[in-house]
C-alpha positions as CSV (number, residue, x, y, z in Angstrom):
1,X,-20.2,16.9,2.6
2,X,-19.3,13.8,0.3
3,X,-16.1,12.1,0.9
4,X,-13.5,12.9,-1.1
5,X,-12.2,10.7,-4.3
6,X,-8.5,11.3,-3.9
7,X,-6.6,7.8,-3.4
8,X,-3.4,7.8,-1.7
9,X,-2.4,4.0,-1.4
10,X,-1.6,2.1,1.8
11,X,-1.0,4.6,5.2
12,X,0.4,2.3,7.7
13,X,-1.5,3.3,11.0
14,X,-0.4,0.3,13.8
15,X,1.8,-2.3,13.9
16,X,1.1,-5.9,16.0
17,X,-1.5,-3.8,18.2
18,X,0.4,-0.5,19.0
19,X,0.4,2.3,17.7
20,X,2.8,3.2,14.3
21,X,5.8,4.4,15.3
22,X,7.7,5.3,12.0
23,X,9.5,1.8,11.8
24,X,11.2,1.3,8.0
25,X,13.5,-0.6,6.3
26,X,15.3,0.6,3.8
27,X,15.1,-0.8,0.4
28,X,15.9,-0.4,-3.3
29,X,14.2,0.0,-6.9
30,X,16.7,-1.1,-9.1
31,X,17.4,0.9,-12.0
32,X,16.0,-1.9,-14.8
33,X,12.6,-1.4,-12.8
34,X,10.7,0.1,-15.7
35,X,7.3,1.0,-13.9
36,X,7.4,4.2,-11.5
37,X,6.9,3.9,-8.0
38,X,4.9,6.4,-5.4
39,X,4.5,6.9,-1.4
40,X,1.5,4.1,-0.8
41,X,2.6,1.6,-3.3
42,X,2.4,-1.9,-1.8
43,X,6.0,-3.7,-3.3
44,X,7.6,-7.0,-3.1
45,X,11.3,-8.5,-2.8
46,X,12.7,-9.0,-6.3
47,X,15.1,-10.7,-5.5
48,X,17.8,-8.2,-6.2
49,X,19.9,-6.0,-4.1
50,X,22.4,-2.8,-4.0
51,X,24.9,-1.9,-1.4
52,X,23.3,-5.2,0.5
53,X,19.8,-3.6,0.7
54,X,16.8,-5.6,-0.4
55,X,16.1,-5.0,-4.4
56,X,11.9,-4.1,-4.7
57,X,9.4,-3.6,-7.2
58,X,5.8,-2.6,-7.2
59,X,2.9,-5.3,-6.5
60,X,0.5,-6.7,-9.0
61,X,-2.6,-7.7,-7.7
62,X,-2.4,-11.5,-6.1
63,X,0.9,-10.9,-5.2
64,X,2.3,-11.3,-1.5
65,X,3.4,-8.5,0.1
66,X,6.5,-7.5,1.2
67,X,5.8,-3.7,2.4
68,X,4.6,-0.4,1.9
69,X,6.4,2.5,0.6
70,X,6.7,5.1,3.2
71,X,9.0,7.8,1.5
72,X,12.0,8.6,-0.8
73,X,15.5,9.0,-0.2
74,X,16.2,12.4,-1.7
75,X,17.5,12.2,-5.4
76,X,20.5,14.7,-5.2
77,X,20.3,14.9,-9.3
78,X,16.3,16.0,-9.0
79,X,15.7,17.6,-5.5
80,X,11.8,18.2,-6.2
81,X,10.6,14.7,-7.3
82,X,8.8,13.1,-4.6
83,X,8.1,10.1,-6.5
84,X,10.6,7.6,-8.0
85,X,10.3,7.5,-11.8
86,X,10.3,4.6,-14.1
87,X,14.1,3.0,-14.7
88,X,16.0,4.8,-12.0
89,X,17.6,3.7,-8.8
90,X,15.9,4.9,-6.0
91,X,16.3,3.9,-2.6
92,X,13.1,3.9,-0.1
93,X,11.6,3.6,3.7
94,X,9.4,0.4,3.1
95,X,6.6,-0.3,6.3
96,X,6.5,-3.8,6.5
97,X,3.3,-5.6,5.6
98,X,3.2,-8.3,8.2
99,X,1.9,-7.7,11.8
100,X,0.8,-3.3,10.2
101,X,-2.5,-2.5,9.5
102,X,-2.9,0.2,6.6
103,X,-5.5,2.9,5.8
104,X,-6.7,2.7,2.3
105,X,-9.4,4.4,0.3
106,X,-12.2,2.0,-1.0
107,X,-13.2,2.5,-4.7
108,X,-16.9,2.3,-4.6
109,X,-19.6,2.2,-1.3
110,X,-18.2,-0.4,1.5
111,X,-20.9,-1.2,4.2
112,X,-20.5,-1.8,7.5
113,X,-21.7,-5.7,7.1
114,X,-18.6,-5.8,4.4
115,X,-16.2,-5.6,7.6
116,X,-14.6,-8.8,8.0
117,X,-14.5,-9.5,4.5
118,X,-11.5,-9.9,2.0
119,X,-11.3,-7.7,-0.6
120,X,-8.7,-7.0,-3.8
121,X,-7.1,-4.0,-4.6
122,X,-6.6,-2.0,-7.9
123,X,-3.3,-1.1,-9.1
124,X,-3.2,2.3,-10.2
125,X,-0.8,4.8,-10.8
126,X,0.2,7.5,-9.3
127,X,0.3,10.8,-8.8
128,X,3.4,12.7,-10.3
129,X,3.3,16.2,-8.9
130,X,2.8,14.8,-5.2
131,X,4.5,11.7,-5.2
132,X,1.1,9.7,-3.6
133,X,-0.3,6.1,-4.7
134,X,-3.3,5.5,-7.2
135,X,-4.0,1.8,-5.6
136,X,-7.5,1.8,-3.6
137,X,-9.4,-1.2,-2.3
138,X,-11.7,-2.8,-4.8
139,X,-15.0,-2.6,-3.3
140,X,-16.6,-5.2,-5.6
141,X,-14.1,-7.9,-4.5
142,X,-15.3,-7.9,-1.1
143,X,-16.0,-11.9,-0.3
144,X,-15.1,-14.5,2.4
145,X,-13.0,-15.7,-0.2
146,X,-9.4,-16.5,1.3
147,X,-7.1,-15.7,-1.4
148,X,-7.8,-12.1,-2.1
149,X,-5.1,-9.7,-0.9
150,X,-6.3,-7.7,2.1
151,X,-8.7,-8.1,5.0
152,X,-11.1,-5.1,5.8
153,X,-10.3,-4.9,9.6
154,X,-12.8,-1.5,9.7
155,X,-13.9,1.8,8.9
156,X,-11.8,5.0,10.1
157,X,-14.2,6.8,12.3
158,X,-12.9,10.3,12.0
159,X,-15.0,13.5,10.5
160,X,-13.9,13.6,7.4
161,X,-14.5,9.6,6.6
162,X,-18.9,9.9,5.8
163,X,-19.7,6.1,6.9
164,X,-23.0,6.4,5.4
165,X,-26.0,8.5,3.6
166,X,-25.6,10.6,0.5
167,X,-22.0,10.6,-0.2
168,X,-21.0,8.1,1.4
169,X,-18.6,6.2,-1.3
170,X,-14.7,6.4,-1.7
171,X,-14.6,5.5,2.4
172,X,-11.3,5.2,4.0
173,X,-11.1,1.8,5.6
174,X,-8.5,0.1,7.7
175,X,-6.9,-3.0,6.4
176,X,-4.5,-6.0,6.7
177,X,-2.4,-7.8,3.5
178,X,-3.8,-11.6,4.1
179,X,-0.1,-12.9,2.5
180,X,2.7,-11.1,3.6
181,X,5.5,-12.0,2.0
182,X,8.2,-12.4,4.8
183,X,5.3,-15.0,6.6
184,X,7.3,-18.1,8.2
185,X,8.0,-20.7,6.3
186,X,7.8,-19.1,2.6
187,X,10.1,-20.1,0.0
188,X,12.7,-17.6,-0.4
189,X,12.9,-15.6,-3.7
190,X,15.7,-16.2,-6.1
């Protein structure tokens, strides 16, 4: 059976060497954030803020880092959206990126002698009836080059993850952002 091509983003899986436990900080989209957000997106600090919480916006490729998105805080006005749409504030549960490493879904046919490698990732969006990322890893990316955005730390060995033979592509592999953004010693964002 061929692995499935159903992306979901970033799935934070351990943090500094133990397993995940849950652990969030709470964050904000801002209401002028005009590009919708899903469980899985990667975000940074945008230098805003509401209520004192730290103002975010979804990555673009090549930047650091801040987190993941983990879930939604329930929208009282819109009960079933799982998913925070373009241009409305939305507070969230970010994972943060330094010291986790994240499953994510690979976009083409990693090998086993691309672990160890850095590799890209595409931005994508998401889905709106389930409220899950479109960003994958970008397979083709994968190079000792020290400035892409994420580290391929492995493969998930579980049944439903085909490592190899027919079927083989759209692998889940397990990952590390090479630039978080809250690393020591960064600028802070204004």
């Amino acid at each position: 059976m061929a692995n499935s091509d159903a992306a979901f983003g970033f799935r934070p899986i351990n943090r500094d060497g133990s397993p995940y436990n849950g652990a969030t900080l709470r964050c904000v989209f801002a209401a002028a954030d005009a590009t919708a957000a899903f469980i899985g997106d990667p975000v940074i600090l945008d230098g805003s803020s509401n209520s004192g919480y730290p103002g975010v916006s979804q990555c673009a490729a090549a930047e650091p880092v801040f987190g993941v998105v983990t879930g939604f805080e329930v929208d009282p006005d819109d009960l079933s959206t799982q998913y925070r749409k373009a241009s409305t504030l939305r507070f969230c549960q970010v994972a943060p990126a330094s010291g986790t490493y994240f499953e994510v879904q690979e976009d083409g046919d990693l090998t086993e002698a691309e672990v160890g490698l850095n590799a890209g990732y595409e931005v994508a969006a998401g889905s709106t009836a389930y409220g899950v990322s479109g960003f994958e890893l970008d397979e083709s990316d994968a190079a000792t080059t020290s400035t892409l955005d994420l580290q391929i730390v492995g493969l998930v060995d579980r049944a439903d993850n085909l490592l190899s033979g027919t079927g083989s592509s759209n692998k889940v592999a397990i990952v590390k952002f090479n630039d978080p953004q809250d690393k020591p010693l960064r600028t802070g964002i204004s």
